[in-house]
C-alpha positions in Angstrom: 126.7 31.4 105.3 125.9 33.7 102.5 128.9 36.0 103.3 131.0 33.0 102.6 129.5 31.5 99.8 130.6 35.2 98.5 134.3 34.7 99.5 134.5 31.5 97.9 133.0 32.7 94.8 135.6 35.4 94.7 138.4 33.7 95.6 137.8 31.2 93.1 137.0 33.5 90.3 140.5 35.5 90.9 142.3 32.4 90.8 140.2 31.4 87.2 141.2 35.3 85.8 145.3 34.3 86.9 145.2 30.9 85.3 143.4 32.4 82.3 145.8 35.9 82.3 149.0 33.3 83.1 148.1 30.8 79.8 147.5 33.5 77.8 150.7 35.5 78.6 152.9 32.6 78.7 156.3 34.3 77.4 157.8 32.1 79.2 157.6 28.9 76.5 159.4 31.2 74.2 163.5 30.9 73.9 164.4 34.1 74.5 168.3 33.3 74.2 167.5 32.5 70.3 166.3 35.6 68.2 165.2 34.6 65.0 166.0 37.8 62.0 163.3 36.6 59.3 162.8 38.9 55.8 160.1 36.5 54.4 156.8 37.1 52.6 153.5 36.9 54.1 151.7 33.6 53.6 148.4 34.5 56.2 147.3 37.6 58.0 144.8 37.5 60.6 144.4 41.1 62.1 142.2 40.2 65.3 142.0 40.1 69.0 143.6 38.8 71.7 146.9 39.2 69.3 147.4 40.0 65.6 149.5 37.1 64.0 150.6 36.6 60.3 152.2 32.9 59.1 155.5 32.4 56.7 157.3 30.0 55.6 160.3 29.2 57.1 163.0 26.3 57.1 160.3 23.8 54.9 157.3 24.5 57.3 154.8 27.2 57.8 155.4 28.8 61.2 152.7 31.0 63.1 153.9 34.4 64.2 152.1 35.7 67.4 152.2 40.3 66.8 150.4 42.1 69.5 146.9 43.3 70.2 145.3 45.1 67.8 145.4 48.5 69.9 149.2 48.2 70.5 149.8 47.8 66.6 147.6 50.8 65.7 148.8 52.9 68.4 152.1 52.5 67.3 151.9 52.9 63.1 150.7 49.0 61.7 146.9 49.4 60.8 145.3 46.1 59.2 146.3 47.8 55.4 150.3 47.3 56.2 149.7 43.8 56.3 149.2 42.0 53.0 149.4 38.5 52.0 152.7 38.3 49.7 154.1 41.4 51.1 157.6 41.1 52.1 158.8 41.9 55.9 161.3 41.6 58.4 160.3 39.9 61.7 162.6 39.5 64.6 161.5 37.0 67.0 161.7 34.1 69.4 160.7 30.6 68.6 158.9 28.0 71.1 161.4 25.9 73.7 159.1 23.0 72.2 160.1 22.9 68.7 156.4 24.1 67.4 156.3 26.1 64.9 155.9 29.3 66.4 157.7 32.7 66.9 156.3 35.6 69.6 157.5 38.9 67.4 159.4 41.7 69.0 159.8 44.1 66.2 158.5 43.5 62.5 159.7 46.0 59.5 157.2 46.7 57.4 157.7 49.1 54.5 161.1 50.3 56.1 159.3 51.2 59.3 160.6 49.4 62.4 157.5 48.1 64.5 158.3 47.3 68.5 155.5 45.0 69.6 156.1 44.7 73.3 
């Protein structure tokens, strides 16, 4: 009985870990047909875990820009200093299927340096 009590737990707990791994990776809501090419000041920066993301304004609204995780960006040249409120980059992208105001980043251009994110 114990023995499968222990499966069950298991089971259930790798099925938790997918549905948590597949709503936080879920690329797929992004249009990937449409790349956005933004130059725009920074309006927010919030240099954190699970993902870095920055806000702009863009078209009359204030879209959320999802970067990568922190380790990516510093193992590839962005530390936390790079990113400034006010400061001025280029941020190619994909915006939600929905309509929300949200872009997943590929590559931003900060300072003339061309960032890949994924």
């Amino acid at each position: 009985m114990l023995k499968k009590l222990l499966l069950l737990a298991t089971a259930l707990g790798l099925l938790l870990a997918g549905a948590l791994a597949q709503a936080h990776h879920g690329w797929s809501s992004y249009d990937a047909d449409r790349t956005l090419t933004l130059e725009v000041p920074l309006q927010q920066v919030n240099y954190r875990n699970p993902h870095a993301d920055v806000s702009i304004e863009h078209e009359g609204r204030s879209w959320l820009v999802i970067l990568a995780p922190l380790s990516r960006l510093q193992a590839r040249g962005l530390p936390e200093a790079d990113l400034t409120v006010g400061k001025t980059v280029t941020i190619v992208g994909y915006p939600r299927k929905d309509g929300t105001a949200e872009i997943r980043a590929e590559r931003i251009i900060v300072d003339g340096r061309t960032i890949e994110l994924r």
